[in-house]
C-alpha positions as CSV (number, residue, x, y, z in Angstrom):
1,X,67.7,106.2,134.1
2,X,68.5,107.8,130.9
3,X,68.6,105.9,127.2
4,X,69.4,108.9,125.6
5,X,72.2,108.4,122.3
6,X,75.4,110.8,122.8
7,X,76.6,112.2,119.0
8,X,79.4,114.3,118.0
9,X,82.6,112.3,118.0
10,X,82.9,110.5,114.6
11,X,83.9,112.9,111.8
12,X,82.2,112.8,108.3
13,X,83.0,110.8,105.3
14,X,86.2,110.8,103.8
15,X,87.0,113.6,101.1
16,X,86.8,112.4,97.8
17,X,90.6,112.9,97.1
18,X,91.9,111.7,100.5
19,X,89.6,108.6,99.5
20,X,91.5,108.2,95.9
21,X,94.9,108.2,98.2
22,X,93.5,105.7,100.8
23,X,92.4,103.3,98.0
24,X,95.9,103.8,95.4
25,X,98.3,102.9,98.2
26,X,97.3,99.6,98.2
27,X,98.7,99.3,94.6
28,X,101.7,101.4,94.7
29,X,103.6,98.7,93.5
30,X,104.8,99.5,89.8
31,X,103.5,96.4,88.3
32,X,100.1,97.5,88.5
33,X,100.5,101.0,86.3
34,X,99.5,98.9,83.3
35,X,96.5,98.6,85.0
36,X,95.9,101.9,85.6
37,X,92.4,102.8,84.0
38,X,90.7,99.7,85.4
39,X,92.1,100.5,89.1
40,X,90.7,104.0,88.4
41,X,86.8,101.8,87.6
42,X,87.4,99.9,90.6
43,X,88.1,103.4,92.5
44,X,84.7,104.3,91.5
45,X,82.6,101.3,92.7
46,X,84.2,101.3,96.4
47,X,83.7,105.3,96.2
48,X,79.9,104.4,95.9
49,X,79.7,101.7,98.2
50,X,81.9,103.8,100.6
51,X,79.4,106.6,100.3
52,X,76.2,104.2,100.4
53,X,77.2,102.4,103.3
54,X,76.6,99.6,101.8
55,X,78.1,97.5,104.4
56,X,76.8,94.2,103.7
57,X,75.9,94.2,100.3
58,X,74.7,90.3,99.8
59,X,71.7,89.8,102.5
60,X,68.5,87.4,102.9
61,X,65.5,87.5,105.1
62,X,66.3,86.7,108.5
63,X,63.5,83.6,108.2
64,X,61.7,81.8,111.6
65,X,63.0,81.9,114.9
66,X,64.6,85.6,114.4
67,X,62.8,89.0,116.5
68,X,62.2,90.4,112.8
69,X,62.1,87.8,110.0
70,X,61.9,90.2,107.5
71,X,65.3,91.7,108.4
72,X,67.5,91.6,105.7
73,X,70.4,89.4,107.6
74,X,74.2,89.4,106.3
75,X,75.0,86.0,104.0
76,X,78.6,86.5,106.1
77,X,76.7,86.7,109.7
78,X,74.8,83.6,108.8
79,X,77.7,81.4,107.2
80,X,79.8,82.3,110.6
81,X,76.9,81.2,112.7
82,X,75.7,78.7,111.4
83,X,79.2,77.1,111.6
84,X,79.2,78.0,115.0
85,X,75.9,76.2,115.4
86,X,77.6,73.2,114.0
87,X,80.9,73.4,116.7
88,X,78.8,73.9,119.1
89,X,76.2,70.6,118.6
90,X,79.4,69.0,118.3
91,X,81.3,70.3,121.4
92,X,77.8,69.1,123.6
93,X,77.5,65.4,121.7
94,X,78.9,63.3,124.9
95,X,80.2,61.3,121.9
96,X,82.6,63.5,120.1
97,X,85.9,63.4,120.9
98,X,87.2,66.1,123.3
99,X,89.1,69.0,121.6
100,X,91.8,71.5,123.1
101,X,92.2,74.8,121.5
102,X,96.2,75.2,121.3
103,X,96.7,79.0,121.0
104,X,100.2,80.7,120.2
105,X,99.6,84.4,120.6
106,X,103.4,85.5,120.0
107,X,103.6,88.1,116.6
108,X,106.7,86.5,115.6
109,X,107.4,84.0,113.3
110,X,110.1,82.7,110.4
111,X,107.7,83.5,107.5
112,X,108.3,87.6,107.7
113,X,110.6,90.6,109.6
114,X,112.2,88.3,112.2
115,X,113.3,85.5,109.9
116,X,112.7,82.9,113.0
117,X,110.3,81.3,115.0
118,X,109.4,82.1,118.6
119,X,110.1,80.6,121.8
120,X,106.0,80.7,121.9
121,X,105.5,78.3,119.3
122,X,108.2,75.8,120.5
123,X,105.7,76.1,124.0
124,X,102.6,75.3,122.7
125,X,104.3,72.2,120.5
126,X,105.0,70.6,124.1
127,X,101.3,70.7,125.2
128,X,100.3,69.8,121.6
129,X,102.3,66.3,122.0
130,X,100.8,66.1,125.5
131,X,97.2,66.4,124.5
132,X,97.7,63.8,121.5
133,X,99.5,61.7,123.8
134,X,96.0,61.5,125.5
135,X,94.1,60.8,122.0
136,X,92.4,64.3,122.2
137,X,91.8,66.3,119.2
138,X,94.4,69.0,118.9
139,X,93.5,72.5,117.1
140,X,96.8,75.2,117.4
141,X,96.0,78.7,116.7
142,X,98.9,80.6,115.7
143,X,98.2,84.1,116.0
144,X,101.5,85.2,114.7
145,X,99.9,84.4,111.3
146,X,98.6,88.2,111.4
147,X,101.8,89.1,110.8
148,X,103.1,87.0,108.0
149,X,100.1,86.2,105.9
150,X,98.4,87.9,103.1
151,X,95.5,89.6,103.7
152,X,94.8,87.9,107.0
153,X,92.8,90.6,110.1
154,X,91.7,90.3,113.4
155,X,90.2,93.7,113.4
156,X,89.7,96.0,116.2
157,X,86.6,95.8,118.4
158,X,84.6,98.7,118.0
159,X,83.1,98.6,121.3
160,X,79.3,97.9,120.9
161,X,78.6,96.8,124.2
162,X,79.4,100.0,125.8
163,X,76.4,101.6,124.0
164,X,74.4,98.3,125.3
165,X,75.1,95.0,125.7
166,X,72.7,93.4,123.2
167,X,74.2,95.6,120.3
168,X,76.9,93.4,120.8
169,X,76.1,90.6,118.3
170,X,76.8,86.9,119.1
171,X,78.8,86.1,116.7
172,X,80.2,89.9,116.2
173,X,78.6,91.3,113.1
174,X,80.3,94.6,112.8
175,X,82.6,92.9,110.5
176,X,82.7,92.2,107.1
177,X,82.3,95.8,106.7
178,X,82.7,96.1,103.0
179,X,82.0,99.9,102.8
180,X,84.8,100.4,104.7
181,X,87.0,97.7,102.9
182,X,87.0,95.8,106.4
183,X,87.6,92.6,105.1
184,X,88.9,88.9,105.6
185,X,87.9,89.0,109.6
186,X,90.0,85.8,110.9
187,X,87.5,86.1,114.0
188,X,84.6,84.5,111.8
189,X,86.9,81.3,112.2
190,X,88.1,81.9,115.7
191,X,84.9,82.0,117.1
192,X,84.1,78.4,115.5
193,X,87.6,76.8,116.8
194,X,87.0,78.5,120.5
195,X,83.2,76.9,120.5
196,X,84.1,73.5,119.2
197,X,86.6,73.5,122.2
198,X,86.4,71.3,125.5
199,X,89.7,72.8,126.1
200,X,91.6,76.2,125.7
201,X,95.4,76.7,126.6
202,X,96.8,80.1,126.1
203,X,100.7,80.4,125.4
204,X,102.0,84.0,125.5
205,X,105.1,86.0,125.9
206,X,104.9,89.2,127.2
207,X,105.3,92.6,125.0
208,X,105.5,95.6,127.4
209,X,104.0,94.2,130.4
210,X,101.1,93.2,128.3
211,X,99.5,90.5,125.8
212,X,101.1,90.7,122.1
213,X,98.8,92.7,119.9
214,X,97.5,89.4,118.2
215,X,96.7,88.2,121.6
216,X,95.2,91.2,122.5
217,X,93.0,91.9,119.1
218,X,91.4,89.0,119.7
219,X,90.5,88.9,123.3
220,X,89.1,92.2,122.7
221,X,86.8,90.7,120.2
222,X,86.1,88.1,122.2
223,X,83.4,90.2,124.5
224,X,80.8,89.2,122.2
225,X,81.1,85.6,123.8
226,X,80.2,86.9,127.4
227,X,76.6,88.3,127.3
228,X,76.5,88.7,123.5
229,X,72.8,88.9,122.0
230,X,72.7,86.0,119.2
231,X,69.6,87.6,117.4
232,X,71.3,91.0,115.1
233,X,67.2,91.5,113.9
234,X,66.3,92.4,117.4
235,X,68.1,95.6,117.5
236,X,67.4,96.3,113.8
237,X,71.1,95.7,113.2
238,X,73.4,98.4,114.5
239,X,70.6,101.0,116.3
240,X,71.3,102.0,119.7
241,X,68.2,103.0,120.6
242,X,66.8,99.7,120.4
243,X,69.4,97.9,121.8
244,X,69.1,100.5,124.7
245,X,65.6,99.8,125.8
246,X,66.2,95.4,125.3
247,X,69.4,96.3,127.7
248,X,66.9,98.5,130.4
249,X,64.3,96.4,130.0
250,X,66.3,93.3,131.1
251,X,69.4,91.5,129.6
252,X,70.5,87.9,130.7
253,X,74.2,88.1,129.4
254,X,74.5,84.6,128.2
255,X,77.8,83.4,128.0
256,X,78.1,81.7,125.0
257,X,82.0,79.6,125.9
258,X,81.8,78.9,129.5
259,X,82.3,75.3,131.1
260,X,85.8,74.8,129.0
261,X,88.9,73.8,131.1
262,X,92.0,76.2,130.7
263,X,95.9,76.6,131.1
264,X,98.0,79.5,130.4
265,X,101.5,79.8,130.5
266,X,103.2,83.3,130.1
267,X,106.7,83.7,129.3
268,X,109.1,86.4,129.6
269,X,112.4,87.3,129.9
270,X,112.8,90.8,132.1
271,X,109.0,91.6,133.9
272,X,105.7,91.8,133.5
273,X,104.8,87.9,133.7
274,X,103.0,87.7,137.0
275,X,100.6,90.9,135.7
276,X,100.0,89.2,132.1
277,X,99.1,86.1,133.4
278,X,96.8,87.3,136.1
279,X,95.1,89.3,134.1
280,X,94.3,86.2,131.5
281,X,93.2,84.1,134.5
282,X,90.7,86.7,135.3
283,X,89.4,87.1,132.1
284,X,88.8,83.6,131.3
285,X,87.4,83.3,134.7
286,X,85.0,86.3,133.8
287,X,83.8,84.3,130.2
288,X,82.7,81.1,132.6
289,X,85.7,78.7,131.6
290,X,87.0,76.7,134.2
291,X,90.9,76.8,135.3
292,X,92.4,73.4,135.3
293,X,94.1,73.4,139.0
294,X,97.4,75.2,140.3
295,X,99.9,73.4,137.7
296,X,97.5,75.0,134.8
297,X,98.6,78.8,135.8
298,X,102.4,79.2,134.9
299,X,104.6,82.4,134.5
300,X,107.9,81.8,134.0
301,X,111.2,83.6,133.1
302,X,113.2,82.5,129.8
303,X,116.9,83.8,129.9
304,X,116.3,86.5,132.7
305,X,118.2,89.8,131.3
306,X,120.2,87.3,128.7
307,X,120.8,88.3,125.1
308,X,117.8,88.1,122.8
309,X,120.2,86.6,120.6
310,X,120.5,83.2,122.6
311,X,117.2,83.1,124.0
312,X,116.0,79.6,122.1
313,X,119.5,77.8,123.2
314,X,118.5,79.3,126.8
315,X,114.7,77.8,126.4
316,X,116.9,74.3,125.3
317,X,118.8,74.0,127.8
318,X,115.7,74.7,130.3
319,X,114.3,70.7,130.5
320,X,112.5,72.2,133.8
321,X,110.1,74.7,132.5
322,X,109.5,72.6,129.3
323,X,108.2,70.1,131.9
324,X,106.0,73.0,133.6
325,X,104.6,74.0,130.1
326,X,104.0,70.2,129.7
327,X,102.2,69.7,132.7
328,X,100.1,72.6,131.8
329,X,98.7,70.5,129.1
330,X,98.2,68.0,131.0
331,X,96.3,69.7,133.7
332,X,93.8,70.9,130.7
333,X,93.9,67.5,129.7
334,X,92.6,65.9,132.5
335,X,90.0,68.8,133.8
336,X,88.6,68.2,129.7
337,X,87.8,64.4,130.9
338,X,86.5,64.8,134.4
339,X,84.0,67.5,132.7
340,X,82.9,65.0,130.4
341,X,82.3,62.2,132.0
342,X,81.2,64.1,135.2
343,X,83.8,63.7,137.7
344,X,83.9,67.7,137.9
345,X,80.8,69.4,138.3
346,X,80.9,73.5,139.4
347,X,79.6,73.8,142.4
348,X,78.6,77.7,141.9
349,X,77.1,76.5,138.4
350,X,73.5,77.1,139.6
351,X,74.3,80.2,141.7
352,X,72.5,83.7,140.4
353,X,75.1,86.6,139.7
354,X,73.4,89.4,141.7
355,X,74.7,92.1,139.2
356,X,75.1,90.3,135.8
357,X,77.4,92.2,133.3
């Protein structure tokens, strides 16, 4: 079995002048011409930490309880985990009070483009009046905020674990990258409000047969939840030789957000919703959460080949999915509580995956 690292695909550093375009456009607005000579200073610093790499300039020694200690550890990779450190001591304390992850993965929203609010959102207010109807702890994660909010990223996964598994850092450390001005990762926080979860519903319409983009940018970088490696020092950071040889030498694939109850409900209003929510079912399946019975699985049609135009008068008038999308929640809600206080126990929980991946 070969280790070996394939090269040749990335292309070298930017040119100095295509650089100067890159970094100008994001002041093209007039108002900043005044400003023109300190903008052309600021030009100069990002050139040099673009051409240093210096992707994490602000770093400590990894400490005890790290492969290296003397690594010099990103401040941003420690602040995320130790906050998810924190969500997850809670999430486990049998005395905390259980906590469903509410998350609206349309792109649309009032706040920019489409000047209204989505269907989505109306959805995932049911099940959030379901869950605090059952004195839970509700937590709604509007995705759409991607689209409408300043300087607000989920940025792409870049697809570590296909090099090896334990390159892919638990929580993901390929962002920050300041060099590359890859900045203001929302995913730091997502991966906080996912482990401090007992519960996770998933509300979704469907954008060409698929998850919306939002959706989709952050299931992506959600792989670093199911068999990510939590120590970044024992691959020296980023090297893929390392990370190679931990990988051949034996890899356990820990998944850091199973045993959470989950619901989805997919909405659409022409085709694709049987696919779509399928193929979330069998990825949170995959990560180790647990679905939350038959009435926790809906796809449903909203105005079936209606106007656009009338599609929230449609979802008004349609008291019988609201009650579906309701009962979604409350299938989450009561899977959370028999998992707490034991009623539900996995009875393949102590079974050994022959191939782990």
């Amino acid at each position: 079995m070969t280790d070996d690292v394939r090269k040749g695909q990335a292309p070298g550093h930017l040119p100095r002048t295509e650089f100067s375009v890159r970094f100008h456009n994001s002041f093209r607005d007039p108002a900043f011409e005044a400003e023109s000579a300190a903008l052309g200073r600021l030009e100069e610093i990002a050139w040099q930490a673009y051409s240093d790499g210096r992707k994490a300039p602000r770093t400590r020694k990894a400490g005890p309880g790290y492969a290296d200690p003397d690594y010099d550890l990103s401040l941003d990779w420690i602040e995320a985990k130790e906050r998810i450190d924190r969500a997850r001591t809670s999430w486990a304390d049998p005395a905390s009070r259980s906590r469903v992850l509410v998350i609206c993965g349309a792109a649309r929203n009032d706040g920019t483009c489409p000047g209204e609010i989505s269907k989505t959102f109306r959805l995932t207010q049911l099940i959030c009046e379901e869950v605090e109807k059952a004195d839970m702890s509700v937590d709604r994660l509007d995705l759409s905020l991607l689209t409408s909010e300043y300087g607000r990223h989920i940025h792409p996964c870049k697809g570590c674990v296909s090099t090896a598994m334990p390159l892919c850092h638990w929580p993901c450390s390929c962002y920050p990258n300041h060099s590359l001005n890859q900045t203001n990762d929302w995913m730091a926080e997502i991966y906080e409000r996912w482990t401090a979860a007992h519960g996770i519903v998933i509300v979704t319409p469907v954008y060409w047969y698929q998850a919306p983009s939002p959706l989709k940018l952050m299931i992506d970088r959600l792989v670093c939840a199911d068999g990510g490696n939590p120590d970044p020092t024992s691959t020296g950071g980023k090297k893929p030789e390392k990370a190679k040889a931990i990988e051949l030498a034996g890899w356990s694939y820990p998944k850091h957000l199973d045993r959470r109850a989950y619901g989805v409900v997919v909405h659409g209003d022409v085709a694709g919703i049987e696919g779509s929510r399928r193929s979330l079912c069998d990825w949170l399946d995959w990560m180790g959460l647990i679905d939350a019975g038959r009435d926790s699985q809906l796809d449903r049609m909203i105005g079936y080949y209606e106007p656009y135009a009338t599609s929230h008068a449609t979802l008004d008038k349609d008291t019988a999915v609201q009650d579906e999308v309701r009962n979604v929640g409350r299938a989450v809600i009561r899977t959370v509580s028999a998992l707490r206080n034991g009623q539900l126990v996995s009875q393949l929980q102590d079974l050994q995956a022959p191939r782990p991946k």
